[in-house]
PyMOL Python script that loads the backbone (N, CA, C, O; Angstrom):
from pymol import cmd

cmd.read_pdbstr("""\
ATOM      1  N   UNK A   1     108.462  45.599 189.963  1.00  0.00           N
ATOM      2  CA  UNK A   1     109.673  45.805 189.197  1.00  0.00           C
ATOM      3  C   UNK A   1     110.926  45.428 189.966  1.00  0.00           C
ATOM      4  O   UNK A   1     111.999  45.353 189.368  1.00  0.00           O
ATOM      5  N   UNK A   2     110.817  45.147 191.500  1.00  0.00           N
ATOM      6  CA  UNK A   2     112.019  45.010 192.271  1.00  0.00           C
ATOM      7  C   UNK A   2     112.639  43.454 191.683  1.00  0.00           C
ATOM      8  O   UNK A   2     113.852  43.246 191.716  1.00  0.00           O
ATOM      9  N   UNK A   3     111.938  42.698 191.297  1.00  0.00           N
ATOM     10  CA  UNK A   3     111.728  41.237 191.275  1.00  0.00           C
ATOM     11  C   UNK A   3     113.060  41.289 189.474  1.00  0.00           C
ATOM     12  O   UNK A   3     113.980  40.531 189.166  1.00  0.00           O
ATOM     13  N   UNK A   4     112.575  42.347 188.861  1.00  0.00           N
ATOM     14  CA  UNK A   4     112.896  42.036 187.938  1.00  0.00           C
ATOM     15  C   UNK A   4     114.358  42.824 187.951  1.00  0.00           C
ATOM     16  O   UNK A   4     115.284  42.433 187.241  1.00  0.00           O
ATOM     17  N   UNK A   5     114.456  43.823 188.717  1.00  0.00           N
ATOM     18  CA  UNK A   5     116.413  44.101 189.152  1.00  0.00           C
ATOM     19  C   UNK A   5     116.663  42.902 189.775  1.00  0.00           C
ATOM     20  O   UNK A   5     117.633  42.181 189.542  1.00  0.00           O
ATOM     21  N   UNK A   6     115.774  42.689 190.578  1.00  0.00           N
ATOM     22  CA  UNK A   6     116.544  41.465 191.246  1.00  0.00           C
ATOM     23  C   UNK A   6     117.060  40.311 189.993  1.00  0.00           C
ATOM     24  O   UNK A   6     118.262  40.048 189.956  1.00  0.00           O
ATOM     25  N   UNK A   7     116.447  39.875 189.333  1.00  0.00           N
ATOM     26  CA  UNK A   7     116.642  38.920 188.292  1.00  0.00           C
ATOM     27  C   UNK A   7     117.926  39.336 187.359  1.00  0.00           C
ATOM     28  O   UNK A   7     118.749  38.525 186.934  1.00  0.00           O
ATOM     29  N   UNK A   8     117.944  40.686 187.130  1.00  0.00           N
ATOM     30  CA  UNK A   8     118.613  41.021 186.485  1.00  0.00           C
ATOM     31  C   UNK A   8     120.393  41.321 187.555  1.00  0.00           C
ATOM     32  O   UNK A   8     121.448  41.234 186.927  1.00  0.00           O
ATOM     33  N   UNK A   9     120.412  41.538 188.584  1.00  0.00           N
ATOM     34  CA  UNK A   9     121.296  41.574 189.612  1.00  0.00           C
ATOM     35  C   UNK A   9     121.835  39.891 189.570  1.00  0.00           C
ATOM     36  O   UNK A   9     123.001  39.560 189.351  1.00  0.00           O
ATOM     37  N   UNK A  10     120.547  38.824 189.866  1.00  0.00           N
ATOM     38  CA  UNK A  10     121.535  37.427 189.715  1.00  0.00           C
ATOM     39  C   UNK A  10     121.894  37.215 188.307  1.00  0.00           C
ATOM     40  O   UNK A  10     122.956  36.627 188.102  1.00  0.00           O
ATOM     41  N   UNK A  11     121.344  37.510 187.522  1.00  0.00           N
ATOM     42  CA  UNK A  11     121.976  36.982 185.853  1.00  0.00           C
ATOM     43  C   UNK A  11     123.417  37.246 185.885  1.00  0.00           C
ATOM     44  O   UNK A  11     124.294  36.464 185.518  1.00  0.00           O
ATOM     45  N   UNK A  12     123.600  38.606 186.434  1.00  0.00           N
ATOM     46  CA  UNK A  12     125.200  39.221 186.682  1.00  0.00           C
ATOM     47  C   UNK A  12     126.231  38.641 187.498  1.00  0.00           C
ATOM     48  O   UNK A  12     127.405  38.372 187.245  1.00  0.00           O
ATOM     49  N   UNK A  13     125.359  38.477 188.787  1.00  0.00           N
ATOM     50  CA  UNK A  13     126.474  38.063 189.611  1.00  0.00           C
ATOM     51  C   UNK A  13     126.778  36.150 189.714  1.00  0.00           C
ATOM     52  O   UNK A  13     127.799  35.579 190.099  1.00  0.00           O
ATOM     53  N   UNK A  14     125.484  35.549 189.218  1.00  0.00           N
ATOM     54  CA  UNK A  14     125.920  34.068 188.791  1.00  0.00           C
ATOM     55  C   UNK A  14     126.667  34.280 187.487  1.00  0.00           C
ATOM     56  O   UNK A  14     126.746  33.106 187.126  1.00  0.00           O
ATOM     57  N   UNK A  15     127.031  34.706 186.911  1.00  0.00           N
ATOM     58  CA  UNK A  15     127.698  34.671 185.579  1.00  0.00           C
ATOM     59  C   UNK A  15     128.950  35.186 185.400  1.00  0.00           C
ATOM     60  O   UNK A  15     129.848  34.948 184.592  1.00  0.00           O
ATOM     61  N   UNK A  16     128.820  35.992 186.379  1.00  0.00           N
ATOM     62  CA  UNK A  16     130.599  36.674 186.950  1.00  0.00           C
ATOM     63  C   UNK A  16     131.077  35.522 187.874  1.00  0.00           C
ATOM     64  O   UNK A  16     132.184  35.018 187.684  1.00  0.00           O
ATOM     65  N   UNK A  17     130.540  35.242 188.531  1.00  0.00           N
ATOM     66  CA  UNK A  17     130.776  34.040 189.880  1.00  0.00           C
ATOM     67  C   UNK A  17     131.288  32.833 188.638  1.00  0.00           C
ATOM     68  O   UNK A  17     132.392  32.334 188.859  1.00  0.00           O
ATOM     69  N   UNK A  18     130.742  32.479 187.699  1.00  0.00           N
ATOM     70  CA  UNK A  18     131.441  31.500 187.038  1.00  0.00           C
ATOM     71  C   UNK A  18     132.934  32.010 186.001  1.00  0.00           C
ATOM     72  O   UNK A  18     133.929  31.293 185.886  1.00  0.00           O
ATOM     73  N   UNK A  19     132.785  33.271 185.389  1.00  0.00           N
ATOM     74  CA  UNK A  19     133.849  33.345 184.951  1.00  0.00           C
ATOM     75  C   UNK A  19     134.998  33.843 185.938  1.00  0.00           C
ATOM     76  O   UNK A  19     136.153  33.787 185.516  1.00  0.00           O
ATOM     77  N   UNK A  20     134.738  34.372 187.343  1.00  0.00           N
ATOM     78  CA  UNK A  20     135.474  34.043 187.910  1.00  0.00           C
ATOM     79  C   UNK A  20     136.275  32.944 188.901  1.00  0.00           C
ATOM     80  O   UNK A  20     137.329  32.975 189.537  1.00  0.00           O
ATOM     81  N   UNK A  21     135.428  32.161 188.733  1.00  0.00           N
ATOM     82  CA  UNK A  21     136.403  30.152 188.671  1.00  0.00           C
ATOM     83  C   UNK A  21     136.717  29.713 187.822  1.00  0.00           C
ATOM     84  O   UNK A  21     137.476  28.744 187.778  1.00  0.00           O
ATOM     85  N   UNK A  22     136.176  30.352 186.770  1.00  0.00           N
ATOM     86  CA  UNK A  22     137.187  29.909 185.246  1.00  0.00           C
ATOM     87  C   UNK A  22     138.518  30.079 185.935  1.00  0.00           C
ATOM     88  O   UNK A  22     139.146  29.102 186.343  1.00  0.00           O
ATOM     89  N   UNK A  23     139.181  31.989 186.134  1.00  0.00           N
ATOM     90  CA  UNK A  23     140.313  32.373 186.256  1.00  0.00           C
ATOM     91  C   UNK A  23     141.003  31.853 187.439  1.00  0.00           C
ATOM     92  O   UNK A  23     142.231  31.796 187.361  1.00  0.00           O
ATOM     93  N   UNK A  24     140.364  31.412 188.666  1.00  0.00           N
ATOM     94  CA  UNK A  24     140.630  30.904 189.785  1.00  0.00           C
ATOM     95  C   UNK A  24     141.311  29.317 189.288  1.00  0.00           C
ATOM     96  O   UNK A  24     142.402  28.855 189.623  1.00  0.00           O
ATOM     97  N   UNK A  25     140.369  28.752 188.474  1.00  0.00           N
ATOM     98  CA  UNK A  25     140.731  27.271 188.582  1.00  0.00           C
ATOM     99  C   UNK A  25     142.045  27.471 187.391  1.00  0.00           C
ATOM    100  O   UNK A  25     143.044  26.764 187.522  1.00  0.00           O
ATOM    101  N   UNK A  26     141.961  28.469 186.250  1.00  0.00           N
ATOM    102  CA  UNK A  26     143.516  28.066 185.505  1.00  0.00           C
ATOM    103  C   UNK A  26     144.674  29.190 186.014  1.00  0.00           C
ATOM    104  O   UNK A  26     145.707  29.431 185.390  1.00  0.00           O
ATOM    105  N   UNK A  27     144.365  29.676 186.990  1.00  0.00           N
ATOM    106  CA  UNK A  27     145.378  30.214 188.196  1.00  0.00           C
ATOM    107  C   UNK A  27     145.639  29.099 188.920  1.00  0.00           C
ATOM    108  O   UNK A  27     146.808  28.723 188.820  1.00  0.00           O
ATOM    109  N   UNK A  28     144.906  28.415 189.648  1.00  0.00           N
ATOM    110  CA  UNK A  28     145.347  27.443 190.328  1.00  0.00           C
ATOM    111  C   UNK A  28     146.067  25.885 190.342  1.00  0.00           C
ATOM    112  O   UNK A  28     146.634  25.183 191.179  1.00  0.00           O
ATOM    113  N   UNK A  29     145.542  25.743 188.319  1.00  0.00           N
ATOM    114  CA  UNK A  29     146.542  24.467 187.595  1.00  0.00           C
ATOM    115  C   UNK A  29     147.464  25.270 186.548  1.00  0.00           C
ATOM    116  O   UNK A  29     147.736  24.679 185.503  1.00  0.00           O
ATOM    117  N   UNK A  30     147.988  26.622 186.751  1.00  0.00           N
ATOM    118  CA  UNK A  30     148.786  27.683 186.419  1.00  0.00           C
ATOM    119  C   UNK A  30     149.210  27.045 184.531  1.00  0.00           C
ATOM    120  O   UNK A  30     150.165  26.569 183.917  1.00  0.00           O
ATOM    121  N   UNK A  31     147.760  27.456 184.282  1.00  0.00           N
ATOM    122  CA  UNK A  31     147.319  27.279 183.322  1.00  0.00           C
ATOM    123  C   UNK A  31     146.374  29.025 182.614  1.00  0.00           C
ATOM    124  O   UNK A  31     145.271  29.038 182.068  1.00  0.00           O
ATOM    125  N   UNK A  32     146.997  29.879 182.804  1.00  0.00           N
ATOM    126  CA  UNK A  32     146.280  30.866 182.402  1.00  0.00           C
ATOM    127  C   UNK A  32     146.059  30.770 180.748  1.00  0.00           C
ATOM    128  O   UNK A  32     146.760  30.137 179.959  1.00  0.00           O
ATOM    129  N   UNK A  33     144.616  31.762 180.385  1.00  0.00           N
ATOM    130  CA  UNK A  33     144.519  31.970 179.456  1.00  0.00           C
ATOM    131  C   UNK A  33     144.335  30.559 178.435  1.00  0.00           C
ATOM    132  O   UNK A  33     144.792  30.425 177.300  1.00  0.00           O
ATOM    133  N   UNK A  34     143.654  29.734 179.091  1.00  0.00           N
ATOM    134  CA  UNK A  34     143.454  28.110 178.204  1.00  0.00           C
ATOM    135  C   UNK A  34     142.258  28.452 177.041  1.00  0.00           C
ATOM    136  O   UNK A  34     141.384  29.304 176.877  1.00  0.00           O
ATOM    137  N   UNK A  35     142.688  27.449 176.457  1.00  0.00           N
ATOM    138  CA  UNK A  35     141.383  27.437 175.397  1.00  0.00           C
ATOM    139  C   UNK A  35     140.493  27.438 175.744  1.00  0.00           C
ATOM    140  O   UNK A  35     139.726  28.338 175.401  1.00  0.00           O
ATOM    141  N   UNK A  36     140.074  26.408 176.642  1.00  0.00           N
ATOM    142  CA  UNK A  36     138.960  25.871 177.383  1.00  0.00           C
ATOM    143  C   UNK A  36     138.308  26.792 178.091  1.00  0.00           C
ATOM    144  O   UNK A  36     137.088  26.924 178.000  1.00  0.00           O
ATOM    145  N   UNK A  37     138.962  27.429 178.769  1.00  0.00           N
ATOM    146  CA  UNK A  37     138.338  28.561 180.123  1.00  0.00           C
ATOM    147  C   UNK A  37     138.218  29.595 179.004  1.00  0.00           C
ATOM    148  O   UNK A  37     137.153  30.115 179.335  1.00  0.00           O
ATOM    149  N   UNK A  38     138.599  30.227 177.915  1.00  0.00           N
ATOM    150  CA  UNK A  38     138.033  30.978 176.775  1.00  0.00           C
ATOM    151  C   UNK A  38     136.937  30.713 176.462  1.00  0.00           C
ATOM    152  O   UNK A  38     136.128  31.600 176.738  1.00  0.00           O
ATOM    153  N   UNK A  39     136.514  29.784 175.954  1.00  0.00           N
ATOM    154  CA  UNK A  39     135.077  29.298 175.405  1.00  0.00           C
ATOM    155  C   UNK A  39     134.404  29.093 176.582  1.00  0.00           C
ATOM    156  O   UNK A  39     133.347  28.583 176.212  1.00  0.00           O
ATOM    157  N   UNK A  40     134.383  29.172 177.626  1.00  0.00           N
ATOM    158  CA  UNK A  40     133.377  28.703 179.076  1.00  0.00           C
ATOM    159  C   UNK A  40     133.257  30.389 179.436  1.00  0.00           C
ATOM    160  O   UNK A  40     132.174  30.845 179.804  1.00  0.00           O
ATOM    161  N   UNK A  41     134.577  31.344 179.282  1.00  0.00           N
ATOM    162  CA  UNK A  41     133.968  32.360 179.313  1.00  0.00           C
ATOM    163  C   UNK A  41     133.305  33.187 178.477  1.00  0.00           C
ATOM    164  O   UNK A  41     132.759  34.198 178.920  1.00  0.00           O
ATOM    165  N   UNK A  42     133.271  32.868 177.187  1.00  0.00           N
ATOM    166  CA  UNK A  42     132.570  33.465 175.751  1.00  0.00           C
ATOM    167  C   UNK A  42     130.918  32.613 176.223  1.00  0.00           C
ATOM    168  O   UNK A  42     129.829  33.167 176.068  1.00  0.00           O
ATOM    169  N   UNK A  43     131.072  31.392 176.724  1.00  0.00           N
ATOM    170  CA  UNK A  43     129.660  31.128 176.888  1.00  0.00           C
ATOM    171  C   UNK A  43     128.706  31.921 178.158  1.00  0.00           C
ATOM    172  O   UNK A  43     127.493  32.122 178.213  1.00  0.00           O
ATOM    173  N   UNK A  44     129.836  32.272 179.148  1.00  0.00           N
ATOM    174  CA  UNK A  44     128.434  33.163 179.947  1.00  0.00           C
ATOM    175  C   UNK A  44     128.284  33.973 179.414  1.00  0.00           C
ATOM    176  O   UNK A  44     127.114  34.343 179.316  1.00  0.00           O
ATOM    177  N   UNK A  45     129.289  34.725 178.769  1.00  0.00           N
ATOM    178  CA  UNK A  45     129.044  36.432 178.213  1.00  0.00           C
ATOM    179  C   UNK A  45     127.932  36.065 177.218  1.00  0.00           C
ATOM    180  O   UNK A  45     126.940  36.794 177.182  1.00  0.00           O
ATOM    181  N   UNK A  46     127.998  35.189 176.553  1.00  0.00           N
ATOM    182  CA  UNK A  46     126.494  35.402 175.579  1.00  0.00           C
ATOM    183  C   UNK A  46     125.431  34.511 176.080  1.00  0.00           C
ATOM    184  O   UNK A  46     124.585  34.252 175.224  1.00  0.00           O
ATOM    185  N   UNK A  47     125.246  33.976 177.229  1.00  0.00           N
ATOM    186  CA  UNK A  47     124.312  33.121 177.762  1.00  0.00           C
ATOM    187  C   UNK A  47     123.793  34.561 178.835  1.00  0.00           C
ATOM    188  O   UNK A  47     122.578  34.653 179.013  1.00  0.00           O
ATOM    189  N   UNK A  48     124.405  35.280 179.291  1.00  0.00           N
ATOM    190  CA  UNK A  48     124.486  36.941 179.752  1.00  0.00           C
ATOM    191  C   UNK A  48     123.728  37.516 179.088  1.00  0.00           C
ATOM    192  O   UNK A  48     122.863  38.138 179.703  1.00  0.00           O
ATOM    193  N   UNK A  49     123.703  37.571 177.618  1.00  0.00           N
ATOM    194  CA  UNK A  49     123.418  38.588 176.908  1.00  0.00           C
ATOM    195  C   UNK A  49     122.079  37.945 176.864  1.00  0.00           C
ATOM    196  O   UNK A  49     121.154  38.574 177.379  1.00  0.00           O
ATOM    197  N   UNK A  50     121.763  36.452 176.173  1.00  0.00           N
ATOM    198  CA  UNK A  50     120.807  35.934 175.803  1.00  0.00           C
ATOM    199  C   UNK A  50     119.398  36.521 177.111  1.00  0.00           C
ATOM    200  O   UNK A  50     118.491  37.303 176.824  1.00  0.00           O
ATOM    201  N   UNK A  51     119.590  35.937 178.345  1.00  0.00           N
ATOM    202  CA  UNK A  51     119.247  36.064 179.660  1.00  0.00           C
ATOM    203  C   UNK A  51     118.298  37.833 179.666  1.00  0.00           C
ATOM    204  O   UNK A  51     117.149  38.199 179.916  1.00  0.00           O
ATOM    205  N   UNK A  52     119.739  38.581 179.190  1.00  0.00           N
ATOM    206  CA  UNK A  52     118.709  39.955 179.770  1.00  0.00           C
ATOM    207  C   UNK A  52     118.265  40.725 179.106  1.00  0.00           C
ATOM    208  O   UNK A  52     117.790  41.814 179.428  1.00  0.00           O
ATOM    209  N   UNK A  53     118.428  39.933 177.370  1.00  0.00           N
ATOM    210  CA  UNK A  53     117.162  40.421 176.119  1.00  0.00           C
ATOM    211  C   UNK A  53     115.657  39.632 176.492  1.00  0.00           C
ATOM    212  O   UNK A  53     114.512  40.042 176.298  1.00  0.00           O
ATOM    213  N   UNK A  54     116.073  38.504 177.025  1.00  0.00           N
ATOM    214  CA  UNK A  54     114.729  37.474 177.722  1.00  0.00           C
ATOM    215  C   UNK A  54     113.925  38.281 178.424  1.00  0.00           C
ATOM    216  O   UNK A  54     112.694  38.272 178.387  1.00  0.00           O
ATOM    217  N   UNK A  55     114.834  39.204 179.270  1.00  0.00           N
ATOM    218  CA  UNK A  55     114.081  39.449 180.761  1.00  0.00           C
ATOM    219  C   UNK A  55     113.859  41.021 180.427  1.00  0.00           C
ATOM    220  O   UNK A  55     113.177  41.717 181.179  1.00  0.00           O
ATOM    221  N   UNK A  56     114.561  41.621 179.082  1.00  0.00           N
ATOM    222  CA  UNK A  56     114.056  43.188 178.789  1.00  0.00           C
ATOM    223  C   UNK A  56     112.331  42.521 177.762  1.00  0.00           C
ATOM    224  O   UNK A  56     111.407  43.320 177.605  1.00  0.00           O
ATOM    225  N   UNK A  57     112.249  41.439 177.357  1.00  0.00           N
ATOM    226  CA  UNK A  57     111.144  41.292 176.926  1.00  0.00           C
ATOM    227  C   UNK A  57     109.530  42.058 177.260  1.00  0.00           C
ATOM    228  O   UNK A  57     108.961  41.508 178.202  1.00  0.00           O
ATOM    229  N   UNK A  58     109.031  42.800 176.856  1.00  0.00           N
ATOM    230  CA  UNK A  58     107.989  43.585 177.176  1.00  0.00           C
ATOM    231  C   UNK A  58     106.711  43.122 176.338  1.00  0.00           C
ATOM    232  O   UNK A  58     105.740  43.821 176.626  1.00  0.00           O
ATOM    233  N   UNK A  59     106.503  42.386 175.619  1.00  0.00           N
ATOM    234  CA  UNK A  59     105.548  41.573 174.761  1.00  0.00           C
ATOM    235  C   UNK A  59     104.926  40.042 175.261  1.00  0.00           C
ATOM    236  O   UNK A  59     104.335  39.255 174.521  1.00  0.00           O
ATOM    237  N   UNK A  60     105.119  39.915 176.206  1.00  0.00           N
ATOM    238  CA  UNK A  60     104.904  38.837 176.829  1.00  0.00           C
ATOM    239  C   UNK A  60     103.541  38.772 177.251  1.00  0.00           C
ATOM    240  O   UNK A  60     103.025  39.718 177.846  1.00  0.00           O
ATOM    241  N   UNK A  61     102.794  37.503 176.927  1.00  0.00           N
ATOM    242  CA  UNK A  61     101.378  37.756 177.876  1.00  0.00           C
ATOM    243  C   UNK A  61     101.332  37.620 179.076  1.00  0.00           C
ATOM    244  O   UNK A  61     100.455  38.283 179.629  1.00  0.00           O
ATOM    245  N   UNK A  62     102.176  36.779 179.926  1.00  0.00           N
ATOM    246  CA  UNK A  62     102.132  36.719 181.285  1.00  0.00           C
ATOM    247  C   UNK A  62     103.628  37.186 181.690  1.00  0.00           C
ATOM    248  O   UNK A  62     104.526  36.417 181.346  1.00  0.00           O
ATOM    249  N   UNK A  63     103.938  38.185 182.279  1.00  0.00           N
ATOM    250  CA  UNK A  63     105.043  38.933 182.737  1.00  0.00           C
ATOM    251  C   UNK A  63     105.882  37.739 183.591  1.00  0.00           C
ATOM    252  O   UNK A  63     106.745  36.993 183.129  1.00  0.00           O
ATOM    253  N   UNK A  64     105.157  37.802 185.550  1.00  0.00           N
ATOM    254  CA  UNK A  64     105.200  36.763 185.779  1.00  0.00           C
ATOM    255  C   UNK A  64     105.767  35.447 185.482  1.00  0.00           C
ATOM    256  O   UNK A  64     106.909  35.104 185.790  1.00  0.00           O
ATOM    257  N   UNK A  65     104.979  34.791 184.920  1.00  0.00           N
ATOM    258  CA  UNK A  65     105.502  33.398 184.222  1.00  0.00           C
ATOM    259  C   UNK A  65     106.763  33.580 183.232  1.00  0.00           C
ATOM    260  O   UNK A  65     107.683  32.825 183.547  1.00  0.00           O
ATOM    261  N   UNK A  66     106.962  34.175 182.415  1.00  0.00           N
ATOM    262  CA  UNK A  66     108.461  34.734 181.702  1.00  0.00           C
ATOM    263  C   UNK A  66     108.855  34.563 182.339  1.00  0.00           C
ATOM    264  O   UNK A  66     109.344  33.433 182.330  1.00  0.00           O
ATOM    265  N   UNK A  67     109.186  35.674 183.966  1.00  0.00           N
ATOM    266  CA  UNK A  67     110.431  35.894 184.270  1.00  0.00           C
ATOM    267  C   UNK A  67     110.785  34.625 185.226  1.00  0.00           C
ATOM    268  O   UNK A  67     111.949  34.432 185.575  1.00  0.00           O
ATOM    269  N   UNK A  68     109.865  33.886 185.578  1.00  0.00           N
ATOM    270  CA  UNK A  68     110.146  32.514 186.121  1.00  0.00           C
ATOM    271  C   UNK A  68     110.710  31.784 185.222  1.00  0.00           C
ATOM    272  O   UNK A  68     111.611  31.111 185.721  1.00  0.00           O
ATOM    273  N   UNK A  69     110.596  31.645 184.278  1.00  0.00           N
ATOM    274  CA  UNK A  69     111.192  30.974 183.201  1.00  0.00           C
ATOM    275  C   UNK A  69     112.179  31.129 182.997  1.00  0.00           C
ATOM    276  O   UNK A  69     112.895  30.132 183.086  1.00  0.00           O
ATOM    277  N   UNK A  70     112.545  31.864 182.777  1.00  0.00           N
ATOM    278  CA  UNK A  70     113.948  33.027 182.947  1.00  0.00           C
ATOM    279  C   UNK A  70     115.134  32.806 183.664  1.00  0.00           C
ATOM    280  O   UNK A  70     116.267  32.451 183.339  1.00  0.00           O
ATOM    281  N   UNK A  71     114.528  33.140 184.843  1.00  0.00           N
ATOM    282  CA  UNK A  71     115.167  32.596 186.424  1.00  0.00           C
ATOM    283  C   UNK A  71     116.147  30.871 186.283  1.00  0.00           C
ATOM    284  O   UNK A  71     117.305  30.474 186.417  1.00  0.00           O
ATOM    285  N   UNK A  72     114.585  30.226 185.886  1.00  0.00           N
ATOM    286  CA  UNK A  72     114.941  28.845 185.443  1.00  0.00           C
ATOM    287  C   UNK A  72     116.232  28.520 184.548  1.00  0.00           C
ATOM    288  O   UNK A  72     117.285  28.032 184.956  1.00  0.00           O
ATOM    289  N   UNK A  73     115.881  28.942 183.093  1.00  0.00           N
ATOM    290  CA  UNK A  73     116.972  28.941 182.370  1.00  0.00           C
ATOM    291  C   UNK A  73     118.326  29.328 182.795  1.00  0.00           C
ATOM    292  O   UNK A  73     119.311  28.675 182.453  1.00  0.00           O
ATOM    293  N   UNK A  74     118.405  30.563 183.663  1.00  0.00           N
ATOM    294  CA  UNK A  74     119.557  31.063 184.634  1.00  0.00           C
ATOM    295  C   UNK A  74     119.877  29.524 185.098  1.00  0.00           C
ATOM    296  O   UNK A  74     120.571  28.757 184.431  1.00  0.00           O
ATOM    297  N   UNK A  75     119.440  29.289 185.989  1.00  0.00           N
ATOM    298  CA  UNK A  75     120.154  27.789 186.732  1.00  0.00           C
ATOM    299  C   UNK A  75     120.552  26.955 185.926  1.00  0.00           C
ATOM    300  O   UNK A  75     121.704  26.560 186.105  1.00  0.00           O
ATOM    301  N   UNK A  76     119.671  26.307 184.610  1.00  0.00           N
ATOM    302  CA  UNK A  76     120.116  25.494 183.763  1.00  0.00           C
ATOM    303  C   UNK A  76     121.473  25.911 183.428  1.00  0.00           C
ATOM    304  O   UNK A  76     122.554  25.341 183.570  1.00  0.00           O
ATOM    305  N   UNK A  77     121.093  27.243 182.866  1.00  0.00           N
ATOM    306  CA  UNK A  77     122.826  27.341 182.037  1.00  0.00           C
ATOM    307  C   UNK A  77     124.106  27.681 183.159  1.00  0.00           C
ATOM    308  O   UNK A  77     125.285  27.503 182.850  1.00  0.00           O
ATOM    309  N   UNK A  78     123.742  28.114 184.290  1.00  0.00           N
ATOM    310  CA  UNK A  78     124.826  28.246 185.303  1.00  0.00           C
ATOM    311  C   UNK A  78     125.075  26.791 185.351  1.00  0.00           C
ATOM    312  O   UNK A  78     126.149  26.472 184.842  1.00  0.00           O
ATOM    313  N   UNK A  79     124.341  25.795 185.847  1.00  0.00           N
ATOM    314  CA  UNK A  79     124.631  24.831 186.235  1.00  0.00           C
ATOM    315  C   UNK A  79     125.962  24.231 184.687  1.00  0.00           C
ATOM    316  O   UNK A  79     127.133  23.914 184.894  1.00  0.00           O
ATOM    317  N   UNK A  80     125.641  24.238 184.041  1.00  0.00           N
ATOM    318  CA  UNK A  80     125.901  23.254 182.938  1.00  0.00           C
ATOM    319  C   UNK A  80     127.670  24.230 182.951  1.00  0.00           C
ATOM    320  O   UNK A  80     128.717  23.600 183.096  1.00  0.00           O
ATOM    321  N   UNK A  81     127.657  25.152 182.845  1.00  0.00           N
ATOM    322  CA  UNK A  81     128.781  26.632 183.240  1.00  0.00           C
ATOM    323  C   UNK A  81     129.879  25.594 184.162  1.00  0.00           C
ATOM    324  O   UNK A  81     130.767  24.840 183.765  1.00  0.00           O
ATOM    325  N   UNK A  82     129.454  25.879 185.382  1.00  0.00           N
ATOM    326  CA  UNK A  82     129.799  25.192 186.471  1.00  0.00           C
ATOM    327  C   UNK A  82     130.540  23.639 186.151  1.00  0.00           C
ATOM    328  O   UNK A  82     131.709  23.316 186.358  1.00  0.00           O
ATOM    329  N   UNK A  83     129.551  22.918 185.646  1.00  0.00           N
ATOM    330  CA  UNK A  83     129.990  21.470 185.526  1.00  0.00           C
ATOM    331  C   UNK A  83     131.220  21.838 184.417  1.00  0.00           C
ATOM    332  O   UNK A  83     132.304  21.388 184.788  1.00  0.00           O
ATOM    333  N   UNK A  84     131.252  22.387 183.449  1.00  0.00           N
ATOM    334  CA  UNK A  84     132.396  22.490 182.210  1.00  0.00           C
ATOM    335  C   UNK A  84     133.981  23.348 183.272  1.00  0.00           C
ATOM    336  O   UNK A  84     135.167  23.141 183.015  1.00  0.00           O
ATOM    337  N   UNK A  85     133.432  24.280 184.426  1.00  0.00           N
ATOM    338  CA  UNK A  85     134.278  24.790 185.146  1.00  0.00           C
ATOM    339  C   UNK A  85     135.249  22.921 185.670  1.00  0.00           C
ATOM    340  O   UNK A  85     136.282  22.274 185.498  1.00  0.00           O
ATOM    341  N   UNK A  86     134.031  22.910 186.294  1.00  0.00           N
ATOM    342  CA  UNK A  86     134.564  21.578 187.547  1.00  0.00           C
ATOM    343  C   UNK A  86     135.674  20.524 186.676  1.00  0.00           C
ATOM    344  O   UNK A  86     136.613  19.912 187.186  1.00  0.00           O
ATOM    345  N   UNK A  87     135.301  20.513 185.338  1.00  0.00           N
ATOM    346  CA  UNK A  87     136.111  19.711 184.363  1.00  0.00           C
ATOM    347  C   UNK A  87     137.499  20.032 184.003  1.00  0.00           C
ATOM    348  O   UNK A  87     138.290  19.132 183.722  1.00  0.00           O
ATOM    349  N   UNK A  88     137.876  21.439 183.999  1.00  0.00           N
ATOM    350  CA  UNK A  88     138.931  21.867 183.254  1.00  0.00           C
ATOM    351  C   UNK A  88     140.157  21.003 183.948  1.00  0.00           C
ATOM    352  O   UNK A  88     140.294  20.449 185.039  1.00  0.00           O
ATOM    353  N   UNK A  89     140.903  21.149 182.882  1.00  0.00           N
ATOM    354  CA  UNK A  89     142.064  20.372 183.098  1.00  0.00           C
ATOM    355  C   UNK A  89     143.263  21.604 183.761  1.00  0.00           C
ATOM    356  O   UNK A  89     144.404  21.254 184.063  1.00  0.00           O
TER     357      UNK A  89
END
""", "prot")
cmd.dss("prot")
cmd.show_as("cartoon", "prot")
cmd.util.cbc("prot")
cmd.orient("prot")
């Protein structure tokens, strides 16, 4: 079960870590409160949510393999997070 706080500990803190370079990067082109960094942060909060109904999943045949999957999807959608961060104007 440690594996799966743990999973549930990075879902949080990669997903805070991006909405907080949202606020960093339109602090820093003193651009607060953009459209853009709105919708990049509405997307972790429900890419958040999506993530740790995945990982409360208890119907699964292989526990295991889920939460690798899981994990996975975490990077996909951080990554893609990240790249829309790196873009803002």
């Amino acid at each position: 079960m440690a594996s799966v706080r743990n999973l549930k500990k990075d879902i949080n803190n990669v997903l805070g870590d991006v909405i907080e370079a949202v606020y960093l990067t339109e602090a820093a082109n003193d651009k607060q409160d953009s459209k853009e960094g709105a919708e990049i942060i509405d997307e972790a909060i429900s890419d958040f949510d999506e993530l740790i109904v995945q990982v409360n999943k208890k119907d699964v045949d292989n526990r295991r393999k889920h939460l690798k999957e899981v994990r996975k999807e975490l990077q996909e959608k951080a990554a893609k997070l990240v790249e829309k961060v790196n873009n803002m104007e």
